[in-house]
Each structure stands twice: as structure tokens, then as C-alpha cells.
C-alpha positions as CSV (number, residue, x, y, z in Angstrom):
1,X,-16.9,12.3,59.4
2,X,-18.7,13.3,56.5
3,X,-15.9,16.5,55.5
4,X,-13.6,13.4,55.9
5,X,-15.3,11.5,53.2
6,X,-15.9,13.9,50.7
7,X,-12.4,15.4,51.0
8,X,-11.0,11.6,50.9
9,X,-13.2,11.3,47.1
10,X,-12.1,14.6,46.2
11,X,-8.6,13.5,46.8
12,X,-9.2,10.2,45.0
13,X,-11.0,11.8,42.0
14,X,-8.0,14.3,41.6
15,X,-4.9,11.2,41.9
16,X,-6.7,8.8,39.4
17,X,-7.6,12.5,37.0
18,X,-3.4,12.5,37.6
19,X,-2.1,9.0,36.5
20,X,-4.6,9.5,33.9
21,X,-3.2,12.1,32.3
22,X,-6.4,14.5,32.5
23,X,-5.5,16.4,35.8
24,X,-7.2,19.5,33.9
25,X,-10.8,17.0,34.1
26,X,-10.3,15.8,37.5
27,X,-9.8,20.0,38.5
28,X,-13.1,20.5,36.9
29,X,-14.4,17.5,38.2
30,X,-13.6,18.3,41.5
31,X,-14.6,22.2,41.0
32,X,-18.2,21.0,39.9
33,X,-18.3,18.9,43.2
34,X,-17.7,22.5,44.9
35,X,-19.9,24.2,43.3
36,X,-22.5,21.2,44.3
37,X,-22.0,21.2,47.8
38,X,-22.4,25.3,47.6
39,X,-26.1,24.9,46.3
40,X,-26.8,22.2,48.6
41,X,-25.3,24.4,51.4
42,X,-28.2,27.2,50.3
43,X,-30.8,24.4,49.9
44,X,-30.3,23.2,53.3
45,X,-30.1,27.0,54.9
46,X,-33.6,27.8,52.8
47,X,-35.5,24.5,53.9
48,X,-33.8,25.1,57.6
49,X,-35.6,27.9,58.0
50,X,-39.9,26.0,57.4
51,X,-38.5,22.2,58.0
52,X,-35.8,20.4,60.5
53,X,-33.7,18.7,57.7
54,X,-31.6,16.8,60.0
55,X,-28.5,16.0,58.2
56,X,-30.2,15.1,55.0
57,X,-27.9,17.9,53.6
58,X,-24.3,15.8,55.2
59,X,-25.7,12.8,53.6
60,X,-26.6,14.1,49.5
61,X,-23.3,15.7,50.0
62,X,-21.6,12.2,50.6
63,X,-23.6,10.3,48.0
64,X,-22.4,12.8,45.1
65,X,-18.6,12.9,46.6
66,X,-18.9,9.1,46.3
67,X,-20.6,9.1,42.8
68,X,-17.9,11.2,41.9
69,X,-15.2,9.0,43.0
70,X,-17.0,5.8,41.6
71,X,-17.0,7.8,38.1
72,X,-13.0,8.6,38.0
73,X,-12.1,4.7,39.2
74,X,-15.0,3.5,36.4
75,X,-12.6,5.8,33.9
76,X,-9.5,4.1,35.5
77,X,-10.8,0.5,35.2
78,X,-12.5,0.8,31.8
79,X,-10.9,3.5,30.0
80,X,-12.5,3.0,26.3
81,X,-15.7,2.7,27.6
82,X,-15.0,6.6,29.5
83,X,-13.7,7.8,26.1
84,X,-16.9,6.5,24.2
85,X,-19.3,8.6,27.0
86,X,-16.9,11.5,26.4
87,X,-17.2,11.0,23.0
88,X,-21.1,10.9,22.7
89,X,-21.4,14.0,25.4
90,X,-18.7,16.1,23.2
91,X,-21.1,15.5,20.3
92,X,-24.4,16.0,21.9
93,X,-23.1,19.2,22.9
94,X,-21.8,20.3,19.3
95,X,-25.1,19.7,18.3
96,X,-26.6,21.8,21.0
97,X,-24.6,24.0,20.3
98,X,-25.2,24.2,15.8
């Protein structure tokens, strides 16, 4: 059930990152997602080993796929206000980086 729902939003983030026109964004979008799940993965092995998690780990796992997904259809629904965010966050990080 859960690998259902976060490959469904995974799916979803990389279709709407498609009739967008920023495939390349949903790809990292969707990479970053990956790369999430892997450190909770390693959380969940660590804290395994002193505590019973229980499925703690399935269900951060599904509320990030789905915060995710909620993001991309946001960007579909209201694109200027997606391109204002970007906007701000490319410039914070020019600054960051001067």
C-alpha cells in the first residue's frame, strides 16, 4: 500500500513536471524524493536497532511523497505564484552564494 502511494505521487509529480514544460524539475524533484526515502530508510534501520518504530518510517515516507505531489499540482493550478517562489529561492541562493 504505502510503495503504491508514493510511486502513484512520484508518477504524478513527474506528468504535471511534463505538461509543464519542466520535466528536467520534476526529474530532480522526484530524484530528491529518492534520495529522502534513502535517509529515512537508514534512520529507521539505526533507531530499529534501541526502539520498535513500527511503521513510523512507511508513514513520513508517505507524507513527503504526498507533499511532493501537492507542490507540482500547486505549480499546475497557480503557476505565477510557483514562478514568484522560484524566483525568491533562485535569488536567496545567489546571494548565498556572493
Amino acid at each position: 500500500m504505502t510503495l503504491t502511494v508514493v510511486i502513484a505521487c512520484a508518477a504524478l509529480v513527474i506528468l504535471i513536471g511534463v505538461k509543464r514544460g519542466r520535466s528536467g524539475r520534476a526529474v530532480a524533484d522526484v530524484a530528491l524524493l529518492v534520495i529522502l526515502f534513502g535517509m529515512i530508510a537508514f534512520i529507521d534501520l539505526v533507531l530499529k536497532q534501541f526502539i520498535d518504530t513500527g511503521s513510523a518510517a512507511e508513514t513520513v515516507a508517505v507524507v513527503i511523497a504526498g507533499a511532493f505531489a501537492l507542490d507540482a499540482v500547486y505549480g499546475l493550478m497557480a503557476p505565477e505564484r510557483q514562478r514568484r517562489r522560484d524566483r525568491r529561492l533562485r535569488q536567496l541562493m545567489q546571494r548565498r552564494r556572493a
